[in-house]
C-alpha positions as CSV (number, residue, x, y, z in Angstrom):
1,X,64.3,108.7,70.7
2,X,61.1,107.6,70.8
3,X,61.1,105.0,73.5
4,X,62.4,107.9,76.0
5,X,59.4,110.0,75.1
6,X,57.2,107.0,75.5
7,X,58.7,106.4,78.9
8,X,58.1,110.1,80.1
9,X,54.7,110.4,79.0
10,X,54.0,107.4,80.7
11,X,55.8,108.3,83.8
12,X,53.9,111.4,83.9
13,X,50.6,109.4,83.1
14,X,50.8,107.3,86.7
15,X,48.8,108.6,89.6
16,X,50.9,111.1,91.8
17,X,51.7,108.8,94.9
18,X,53.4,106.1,92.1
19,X,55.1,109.4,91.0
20,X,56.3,110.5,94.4
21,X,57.6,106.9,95.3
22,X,60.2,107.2,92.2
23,X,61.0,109.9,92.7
24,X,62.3,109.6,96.2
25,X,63.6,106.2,95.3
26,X,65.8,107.3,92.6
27,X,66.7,110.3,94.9
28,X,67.6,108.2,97.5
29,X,69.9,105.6,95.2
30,X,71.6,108.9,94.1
31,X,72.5,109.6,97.2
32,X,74.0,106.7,97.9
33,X,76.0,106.8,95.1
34,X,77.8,110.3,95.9
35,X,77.9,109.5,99.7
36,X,80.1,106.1,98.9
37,X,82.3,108.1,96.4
38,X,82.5,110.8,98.9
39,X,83.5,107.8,101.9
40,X,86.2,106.4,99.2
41,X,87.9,109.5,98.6
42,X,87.8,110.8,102.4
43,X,89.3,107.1,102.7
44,X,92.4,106.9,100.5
45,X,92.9,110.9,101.8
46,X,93.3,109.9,105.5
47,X,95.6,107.0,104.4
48,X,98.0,109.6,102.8
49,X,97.9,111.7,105.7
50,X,100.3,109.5,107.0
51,X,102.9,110.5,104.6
52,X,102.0,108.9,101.5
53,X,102.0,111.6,98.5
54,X,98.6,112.0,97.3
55,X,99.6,112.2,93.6
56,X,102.2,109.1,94.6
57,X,104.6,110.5,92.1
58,X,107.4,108.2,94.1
59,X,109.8,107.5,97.1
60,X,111.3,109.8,99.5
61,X,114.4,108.0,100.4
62,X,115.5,108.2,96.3
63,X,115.8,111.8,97.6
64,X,117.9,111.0,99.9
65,X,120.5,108.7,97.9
66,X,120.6,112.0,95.9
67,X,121.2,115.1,98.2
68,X,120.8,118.2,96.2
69,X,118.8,120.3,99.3
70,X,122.1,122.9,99.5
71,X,123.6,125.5,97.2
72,X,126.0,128.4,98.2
73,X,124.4,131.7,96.7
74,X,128.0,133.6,97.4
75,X,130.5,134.7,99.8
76,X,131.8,137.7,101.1
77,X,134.0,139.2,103.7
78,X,132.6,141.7,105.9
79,X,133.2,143.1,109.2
80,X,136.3,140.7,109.8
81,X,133.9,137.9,109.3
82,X,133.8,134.9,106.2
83,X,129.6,135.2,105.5
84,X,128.4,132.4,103.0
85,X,124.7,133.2,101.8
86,X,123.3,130.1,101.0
87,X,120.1,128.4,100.3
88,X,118.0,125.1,101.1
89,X,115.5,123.8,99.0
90,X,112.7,120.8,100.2
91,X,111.4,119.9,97.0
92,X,109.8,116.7,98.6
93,X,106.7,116.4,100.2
94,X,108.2,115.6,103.7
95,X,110.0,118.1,106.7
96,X,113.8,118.6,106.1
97,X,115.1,118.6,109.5
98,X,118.0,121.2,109.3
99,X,121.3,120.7,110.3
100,X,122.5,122.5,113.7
101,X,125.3,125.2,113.8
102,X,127.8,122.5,115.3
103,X,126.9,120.2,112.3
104,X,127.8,122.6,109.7
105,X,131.8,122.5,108.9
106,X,134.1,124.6,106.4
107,X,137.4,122.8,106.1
108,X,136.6,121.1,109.4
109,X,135.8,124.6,111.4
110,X,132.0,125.4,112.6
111,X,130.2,128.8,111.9
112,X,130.4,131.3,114.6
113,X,126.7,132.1,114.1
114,X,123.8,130.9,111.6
115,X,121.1,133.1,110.8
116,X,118.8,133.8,108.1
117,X,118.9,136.6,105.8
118,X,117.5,138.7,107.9
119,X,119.5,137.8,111.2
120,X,117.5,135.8,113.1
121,X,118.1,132.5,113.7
122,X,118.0,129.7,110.9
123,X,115.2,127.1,111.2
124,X,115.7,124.3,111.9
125,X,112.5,122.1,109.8
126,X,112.8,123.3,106.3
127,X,108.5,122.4,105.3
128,X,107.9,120.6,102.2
129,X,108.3,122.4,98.9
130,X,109.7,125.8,100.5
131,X,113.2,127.6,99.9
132,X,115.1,129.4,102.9
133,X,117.5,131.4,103.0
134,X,120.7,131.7,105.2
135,X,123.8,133.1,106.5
136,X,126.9,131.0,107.8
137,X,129.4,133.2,109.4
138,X,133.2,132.3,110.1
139,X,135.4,134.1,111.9
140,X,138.8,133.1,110.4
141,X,138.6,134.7,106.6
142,X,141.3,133.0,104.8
143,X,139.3,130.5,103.4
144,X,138.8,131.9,100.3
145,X,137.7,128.3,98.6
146,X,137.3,125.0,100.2
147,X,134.1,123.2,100.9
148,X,131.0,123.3,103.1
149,X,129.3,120.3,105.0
150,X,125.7,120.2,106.1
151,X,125.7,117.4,108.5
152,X,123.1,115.3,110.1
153,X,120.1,116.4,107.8
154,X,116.8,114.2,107.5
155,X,113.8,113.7,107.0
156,X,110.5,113.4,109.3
157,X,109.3,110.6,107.6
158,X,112.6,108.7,108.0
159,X,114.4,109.4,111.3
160,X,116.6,106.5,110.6
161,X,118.4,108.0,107.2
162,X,121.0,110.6,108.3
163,X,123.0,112.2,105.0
164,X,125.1,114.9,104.5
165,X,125.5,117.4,101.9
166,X,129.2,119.1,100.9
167,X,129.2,121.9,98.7
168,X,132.5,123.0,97.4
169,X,132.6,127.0,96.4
């Protein structure tokens, strides 16, 4: 303890210009040490801007091998009309690219309309980590089981990977 007192009492012992000097030296090295952490970090961020997770907590496609984006919430039969609720859920970091009305089959028949829960049209890019909502209506209503097939769904990221989902209820 005594060697760092020694050392600021001579520090503060040196004429002012020899003080002045170290001081802007050592403020200047410190600068240059945040500004090149700074750079490094602004670096590796713009290289995961291209898709890359930032956390890298692992692959996209192993997503994909395993489709689990699709759960019926219920059904019900209303106004002459077969209305599945269901829900879609991006847990990834990447768009879900919805599939379209004609893509979407119960026991090989297409919805008559797709909407959200409020009525308006479904999206069609589900963002990363989000839930929606929707509506698939049919007009014949003796289905009362059978299964449901999203079609054509993928990702942003990987154009290339088309997969489907079925969902029996």
């Amino acid at each position: 303890m005594s060697m760092l007192q020694d050392f600021i009492t001579n520090l503060q012992n040196k004429p002012d210009h020899i003080k002045n000097r170290i001081f802007w030296s050592t403020s200047t090295i410190a600068a240059v040490f945040v500004v090149s952490v700074w750079f490094i970090n602004f670096k590796h961020q713009v290289q995961n801007i291209s898709g890359g997770s930032v956390l890298n907590l692992g692959s996209q496609t192993s997503n994909a091998a395993a489709p689990h984006y699709t759960k019926i919430d219920r059904t019900e039969i209303k106004n002459g009309k077969l209305l599945i609720f269901f829900t879609v859920i991006n847990d990834t970091s990447d768009i879900l690219n919805f599939s379209a009305a004609s893509d979407i089959k119960l026991n090989g028949t297409a919805p008559s309309q797709i909407t959200d829960r409020q009525g308006l049209a479904f999206v069609k890019k589900v963002l990363s980590h989000t839930e929606n909502q929707g509506t698939l209506s049919f007009d014949d209503t003796s289905a009362k089981s059978g299964s449901v097939t999203f079609d054509n769904l993928y990702f942003e990221q990987s154009p290339d990977v088309i997969f489907s989902e079925t969902i029996q209820f």
